[in-house]
Every structure is written in C-alpha cells, then in structure tokens.
DSSP file (Angstrom, degrees, kcal/mol; ACC not computed):
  #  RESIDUE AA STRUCTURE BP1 BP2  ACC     N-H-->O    O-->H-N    N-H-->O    O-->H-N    TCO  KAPPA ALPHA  PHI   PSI    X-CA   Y-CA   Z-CA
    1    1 A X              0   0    0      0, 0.0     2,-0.5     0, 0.0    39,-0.2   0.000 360.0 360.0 360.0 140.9  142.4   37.0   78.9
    2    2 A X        +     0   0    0     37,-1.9     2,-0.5    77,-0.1    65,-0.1  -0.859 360.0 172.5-111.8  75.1  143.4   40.2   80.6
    3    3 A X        -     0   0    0     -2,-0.5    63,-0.6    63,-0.2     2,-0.5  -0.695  16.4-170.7-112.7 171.9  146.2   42.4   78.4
    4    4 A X  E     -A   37   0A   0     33,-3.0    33,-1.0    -2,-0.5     2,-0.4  -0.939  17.1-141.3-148.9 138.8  147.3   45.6   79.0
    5    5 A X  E     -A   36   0A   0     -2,-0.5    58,-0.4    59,-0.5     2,-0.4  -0.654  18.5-164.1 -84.4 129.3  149.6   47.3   76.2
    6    6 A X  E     -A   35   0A   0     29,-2.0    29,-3.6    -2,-0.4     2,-0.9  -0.999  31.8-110.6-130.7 140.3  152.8   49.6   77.7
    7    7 A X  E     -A   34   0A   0     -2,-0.4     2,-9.4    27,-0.2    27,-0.2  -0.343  31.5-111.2 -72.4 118.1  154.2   51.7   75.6
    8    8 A X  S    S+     0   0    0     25,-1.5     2,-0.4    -2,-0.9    -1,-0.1   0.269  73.1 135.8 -34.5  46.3  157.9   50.4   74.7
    9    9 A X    >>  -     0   0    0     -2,-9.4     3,-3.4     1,-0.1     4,-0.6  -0.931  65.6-121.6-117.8 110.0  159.4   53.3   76.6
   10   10 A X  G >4 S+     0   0    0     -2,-0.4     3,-1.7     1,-0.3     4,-0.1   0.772 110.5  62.5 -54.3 -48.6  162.5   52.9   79.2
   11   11 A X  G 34 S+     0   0    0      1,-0.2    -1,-0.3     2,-0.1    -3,-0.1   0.223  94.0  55.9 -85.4  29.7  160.4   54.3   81.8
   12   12 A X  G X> S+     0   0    0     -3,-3.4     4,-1.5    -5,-0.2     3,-1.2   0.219  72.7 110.4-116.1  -0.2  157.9   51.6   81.8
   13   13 A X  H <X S+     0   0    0     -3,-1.7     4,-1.1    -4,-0.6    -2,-0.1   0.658  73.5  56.9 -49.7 -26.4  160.8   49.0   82.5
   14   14 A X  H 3> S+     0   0    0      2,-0.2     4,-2.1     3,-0.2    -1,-0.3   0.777 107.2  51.5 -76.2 -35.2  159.3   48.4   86.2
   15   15 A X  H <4 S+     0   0    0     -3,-1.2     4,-0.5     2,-0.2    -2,-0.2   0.869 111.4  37.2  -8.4 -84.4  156.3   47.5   84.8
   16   16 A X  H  X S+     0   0    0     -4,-1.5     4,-1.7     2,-0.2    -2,-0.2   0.730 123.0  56.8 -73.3 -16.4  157.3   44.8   82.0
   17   17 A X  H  X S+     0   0    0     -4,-1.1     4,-0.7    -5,-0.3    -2,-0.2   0.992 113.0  34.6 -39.4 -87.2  160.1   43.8   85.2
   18   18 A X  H  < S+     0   0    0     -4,-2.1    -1,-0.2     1,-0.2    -3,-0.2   0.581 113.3  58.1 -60.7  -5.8  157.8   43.2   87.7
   19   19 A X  H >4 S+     0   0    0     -4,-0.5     3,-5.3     2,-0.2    -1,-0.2   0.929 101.5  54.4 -84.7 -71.7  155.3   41.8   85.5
   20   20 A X  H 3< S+     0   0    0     -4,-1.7    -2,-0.2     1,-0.2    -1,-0.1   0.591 108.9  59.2 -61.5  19.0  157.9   38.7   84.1
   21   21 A X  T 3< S+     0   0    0     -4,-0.7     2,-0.7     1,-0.1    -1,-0.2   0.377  84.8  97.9 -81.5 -17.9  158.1   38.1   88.0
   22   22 A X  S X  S-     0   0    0     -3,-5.3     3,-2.0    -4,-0.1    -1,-0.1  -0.649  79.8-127.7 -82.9  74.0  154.5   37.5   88.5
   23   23 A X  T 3  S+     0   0    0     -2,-0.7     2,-0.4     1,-0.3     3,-0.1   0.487  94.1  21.2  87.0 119.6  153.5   34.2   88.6
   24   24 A X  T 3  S+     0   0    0      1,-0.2    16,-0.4    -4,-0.1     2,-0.4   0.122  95.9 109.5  99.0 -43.9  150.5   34.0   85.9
   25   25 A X    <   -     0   0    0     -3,-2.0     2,-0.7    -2,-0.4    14,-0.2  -0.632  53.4-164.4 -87.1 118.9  151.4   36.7   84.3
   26   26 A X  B     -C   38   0B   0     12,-1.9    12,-2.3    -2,-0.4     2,-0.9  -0.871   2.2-164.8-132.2 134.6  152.9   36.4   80.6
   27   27 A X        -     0   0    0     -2,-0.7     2,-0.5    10,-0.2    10,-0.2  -0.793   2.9-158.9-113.3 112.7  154.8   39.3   79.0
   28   28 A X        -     0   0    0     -2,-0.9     8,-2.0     8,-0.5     3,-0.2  -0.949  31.7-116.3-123.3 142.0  155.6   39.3   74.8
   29   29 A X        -     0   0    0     -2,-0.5     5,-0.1     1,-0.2     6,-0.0   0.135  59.8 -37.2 -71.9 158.4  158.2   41.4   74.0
   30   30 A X        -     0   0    0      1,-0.1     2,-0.2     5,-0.1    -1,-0.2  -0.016  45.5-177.9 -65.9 136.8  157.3   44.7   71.6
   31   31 A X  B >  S-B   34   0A   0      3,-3.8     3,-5.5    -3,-0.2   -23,-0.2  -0.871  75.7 -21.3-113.8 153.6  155.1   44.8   69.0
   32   32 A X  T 3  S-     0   0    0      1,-0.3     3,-0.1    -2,-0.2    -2,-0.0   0.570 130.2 -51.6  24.1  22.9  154.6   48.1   66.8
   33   33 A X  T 3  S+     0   0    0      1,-0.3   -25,-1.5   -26,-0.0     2,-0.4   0.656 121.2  96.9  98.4  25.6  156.1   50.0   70.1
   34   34 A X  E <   -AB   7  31A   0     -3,-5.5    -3,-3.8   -27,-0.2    -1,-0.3  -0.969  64.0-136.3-141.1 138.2  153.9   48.5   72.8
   35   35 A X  E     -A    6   0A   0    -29,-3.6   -29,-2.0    -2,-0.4     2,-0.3  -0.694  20.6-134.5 -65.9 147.6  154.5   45.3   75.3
   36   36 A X  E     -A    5   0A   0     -8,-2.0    -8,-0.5   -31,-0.2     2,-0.3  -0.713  22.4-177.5-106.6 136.8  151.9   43.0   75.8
   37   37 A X  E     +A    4   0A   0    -33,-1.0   -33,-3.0    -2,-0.3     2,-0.3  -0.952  16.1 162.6-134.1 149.4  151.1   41.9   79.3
   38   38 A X  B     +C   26   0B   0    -12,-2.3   -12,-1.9    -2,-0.3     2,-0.2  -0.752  15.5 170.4-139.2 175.0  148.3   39.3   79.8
   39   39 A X        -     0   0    0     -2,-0.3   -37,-1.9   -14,-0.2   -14,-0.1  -0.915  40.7-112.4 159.1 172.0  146.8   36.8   82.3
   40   40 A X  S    S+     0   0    0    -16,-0.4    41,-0.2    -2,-0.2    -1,-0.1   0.999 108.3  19.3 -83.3 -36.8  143.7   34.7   82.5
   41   41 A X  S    S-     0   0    0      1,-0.2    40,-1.7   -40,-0.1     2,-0.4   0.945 118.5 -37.3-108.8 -81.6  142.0   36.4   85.5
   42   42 A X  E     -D   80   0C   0     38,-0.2    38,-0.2    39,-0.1     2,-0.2  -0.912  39.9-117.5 179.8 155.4  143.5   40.2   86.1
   43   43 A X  E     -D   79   0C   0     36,-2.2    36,-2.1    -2,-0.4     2,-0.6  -0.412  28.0-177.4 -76.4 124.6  146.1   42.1   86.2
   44   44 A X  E     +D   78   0C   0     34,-0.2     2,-0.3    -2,-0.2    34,-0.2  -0.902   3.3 177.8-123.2 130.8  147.4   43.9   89.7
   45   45 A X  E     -D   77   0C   0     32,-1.6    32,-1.2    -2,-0.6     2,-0.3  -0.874  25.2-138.6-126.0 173.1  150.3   46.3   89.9
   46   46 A X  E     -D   76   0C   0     -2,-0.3    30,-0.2    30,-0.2     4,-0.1  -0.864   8.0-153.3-147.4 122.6  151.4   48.0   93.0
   47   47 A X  S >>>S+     0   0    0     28,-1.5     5,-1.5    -2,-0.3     3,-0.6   0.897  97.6  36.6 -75.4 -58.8  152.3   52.1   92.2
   48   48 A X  G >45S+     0   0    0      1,-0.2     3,-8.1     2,-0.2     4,-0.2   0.980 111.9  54.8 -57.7 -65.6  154.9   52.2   95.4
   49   49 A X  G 345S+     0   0    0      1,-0.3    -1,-0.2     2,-0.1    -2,-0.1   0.620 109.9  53.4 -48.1 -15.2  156.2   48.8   95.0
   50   50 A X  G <45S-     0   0    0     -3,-0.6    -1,-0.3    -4,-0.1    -2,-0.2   0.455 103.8-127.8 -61.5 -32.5  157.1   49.9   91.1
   51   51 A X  T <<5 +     0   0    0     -3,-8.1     2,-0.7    -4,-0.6    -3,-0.1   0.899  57.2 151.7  74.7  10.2  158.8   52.6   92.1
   52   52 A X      < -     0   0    0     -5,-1.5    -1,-0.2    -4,-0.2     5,-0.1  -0.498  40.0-132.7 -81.4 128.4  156.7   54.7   89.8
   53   53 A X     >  -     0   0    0     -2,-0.7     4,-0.6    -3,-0.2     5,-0.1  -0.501  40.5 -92.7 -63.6 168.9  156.0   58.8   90.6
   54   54 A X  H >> S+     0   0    0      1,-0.2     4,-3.1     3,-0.1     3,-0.6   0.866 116.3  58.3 -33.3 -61.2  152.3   60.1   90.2
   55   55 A X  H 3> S+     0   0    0      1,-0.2     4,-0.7     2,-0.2    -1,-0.2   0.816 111.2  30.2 -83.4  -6.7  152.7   61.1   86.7
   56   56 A X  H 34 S+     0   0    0      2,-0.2    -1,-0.2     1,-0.1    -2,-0.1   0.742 114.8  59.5-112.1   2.5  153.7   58.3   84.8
   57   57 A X  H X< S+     0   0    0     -3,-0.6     3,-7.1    -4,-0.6    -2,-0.2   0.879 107.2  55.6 -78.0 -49.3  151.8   55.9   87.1
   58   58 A X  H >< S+     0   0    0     -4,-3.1     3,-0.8     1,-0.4    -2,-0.2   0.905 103.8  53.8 -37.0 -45.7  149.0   58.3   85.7
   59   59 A X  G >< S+     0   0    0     -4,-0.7     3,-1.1    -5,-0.4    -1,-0.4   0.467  77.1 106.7 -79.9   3.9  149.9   57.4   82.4
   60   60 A X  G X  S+     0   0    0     -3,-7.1     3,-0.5     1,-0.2    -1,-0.2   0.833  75.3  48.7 -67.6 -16.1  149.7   53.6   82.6
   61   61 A X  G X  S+     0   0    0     -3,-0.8     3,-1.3     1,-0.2    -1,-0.2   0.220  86.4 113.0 -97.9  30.8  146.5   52.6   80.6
   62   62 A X  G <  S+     0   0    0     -3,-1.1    -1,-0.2     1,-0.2    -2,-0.1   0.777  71.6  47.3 -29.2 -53.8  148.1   54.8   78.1
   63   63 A X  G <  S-     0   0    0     -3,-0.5    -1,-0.2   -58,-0.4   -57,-0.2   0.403 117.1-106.2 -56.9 -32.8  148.7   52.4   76.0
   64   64 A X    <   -     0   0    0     -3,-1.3   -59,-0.5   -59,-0.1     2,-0.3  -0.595  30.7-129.0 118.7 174.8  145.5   50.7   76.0
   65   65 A X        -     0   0    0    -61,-0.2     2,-0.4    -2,-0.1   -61,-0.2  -0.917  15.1-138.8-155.5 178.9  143.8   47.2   77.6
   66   66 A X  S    S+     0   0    0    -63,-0.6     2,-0.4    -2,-0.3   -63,-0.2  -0.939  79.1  23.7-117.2 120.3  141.9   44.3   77.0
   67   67 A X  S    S-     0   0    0     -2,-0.4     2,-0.4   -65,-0.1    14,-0.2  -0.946  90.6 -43.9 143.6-157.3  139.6   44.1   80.0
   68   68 A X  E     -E   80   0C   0     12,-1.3    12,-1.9    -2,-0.4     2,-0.7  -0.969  40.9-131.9-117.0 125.4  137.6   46.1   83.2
   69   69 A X  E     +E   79   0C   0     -2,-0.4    10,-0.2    10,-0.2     3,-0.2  -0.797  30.4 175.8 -90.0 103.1  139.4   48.5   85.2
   70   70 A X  E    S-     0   0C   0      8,-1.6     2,-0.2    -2,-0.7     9,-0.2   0.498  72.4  -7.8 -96.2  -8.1  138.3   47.1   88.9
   71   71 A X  E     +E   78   0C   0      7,-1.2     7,-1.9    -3,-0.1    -1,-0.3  -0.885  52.2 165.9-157.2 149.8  140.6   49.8   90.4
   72   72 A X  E     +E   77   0C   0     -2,-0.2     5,-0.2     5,-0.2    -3,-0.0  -0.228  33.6 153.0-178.2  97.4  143.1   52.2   89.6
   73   73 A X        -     0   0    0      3,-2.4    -2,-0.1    -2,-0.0     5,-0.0   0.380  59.0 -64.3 -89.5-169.4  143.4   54.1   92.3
   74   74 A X  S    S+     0   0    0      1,-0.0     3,-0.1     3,-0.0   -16,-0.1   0.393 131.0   4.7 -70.9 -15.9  146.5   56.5   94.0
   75   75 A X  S    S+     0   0    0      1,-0.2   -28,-1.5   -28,-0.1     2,-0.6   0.328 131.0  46.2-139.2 -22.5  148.8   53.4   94.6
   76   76 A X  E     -D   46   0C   0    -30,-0.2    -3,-2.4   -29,-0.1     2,-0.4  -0.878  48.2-173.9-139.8 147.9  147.0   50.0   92.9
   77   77 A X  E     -DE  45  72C   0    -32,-1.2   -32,-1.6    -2,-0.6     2,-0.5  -0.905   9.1-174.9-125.7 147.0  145.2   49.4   89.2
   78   78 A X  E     -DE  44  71C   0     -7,-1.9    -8,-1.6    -2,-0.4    -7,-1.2  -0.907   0.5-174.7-144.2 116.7  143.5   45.7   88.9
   79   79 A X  E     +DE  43  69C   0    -36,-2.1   -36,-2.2    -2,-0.5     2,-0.3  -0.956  15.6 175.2-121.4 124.5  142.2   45.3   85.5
   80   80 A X  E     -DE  42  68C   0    -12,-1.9   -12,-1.3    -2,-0.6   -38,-0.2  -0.806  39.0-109.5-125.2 166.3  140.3   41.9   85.4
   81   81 A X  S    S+     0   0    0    -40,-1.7     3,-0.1    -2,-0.3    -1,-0.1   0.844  90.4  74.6 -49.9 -41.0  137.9   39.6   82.7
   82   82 A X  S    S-     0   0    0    -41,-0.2    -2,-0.2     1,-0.1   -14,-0.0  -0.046  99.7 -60.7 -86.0 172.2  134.8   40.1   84.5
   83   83 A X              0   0    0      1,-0.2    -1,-0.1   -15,-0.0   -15,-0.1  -0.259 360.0 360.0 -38.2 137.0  132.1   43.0   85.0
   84   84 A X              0   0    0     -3,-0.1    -1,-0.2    -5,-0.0    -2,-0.0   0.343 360.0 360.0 -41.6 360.0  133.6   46.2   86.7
C-alpha cells in the first residue's frame, strides 16, 4: 500500500478533493494533523490540474510517504509500491 501524509492545512484541500475523486484511491480523514491518502499500486497527482502554485506543490511530500517516489517532477509526482 502506497500513503502519502498531507498536512491538515486549508491549502492542501485540492489534494484530499481530488484524491476522494480517484477511483482507487482511499482518503482517512486527520490524524495528529495529517490526512492519509493510500492505494494499492501508486499514487499520481497532476500540479496544474490541482490548481496548486510552484511553492506549495514543492511542499507536498512534506508530510511524509509510504512508498518510491517514481516522479515528482514540475507538474506530476507518482509515488508507487515498487522499486524507483
């Protein structure tokens, strides 16, 4: 399983949004000030399609993960189960 931790923060809200829209994807609500999002195979976010700027897209593994970072890149992050 695949998580990534976001810090419980109003301007991660596109984040946990588009994440309990994803198909796969399973979001629990904060613990100790961070959201959980998980999934069996990996995680993809989109920077434009978020609506995020540069700096707080910067700031997304902030939080933390469970996983391999297989991009994270100027627009798109994949963190998946397997080797990098």
């Amino acid at each position: 399983m695949v998580t990534l931790f976001v810090p419980d923060l109003p301007e991660f809200a596109a984040l946990i949004e588009a994440s309990r829209k994803t198909a796969g994807y399973f979001v629990q609500e904060p613990q100790a000030g961070y959201w959980r999002i998980e999934a069996a195979g990996e995680l993809h976010f989109n920077r434009k399609a978020l609506g995020l700027k540069p700096a707080l897209w910067n700031s997304a593994l902030s939080g933390g993960f469970l996983g391999h970072i297989l991009e994270y890149g100027r627009d798109d992050l994949r963190i998946g189960s397997g080797p990098a």
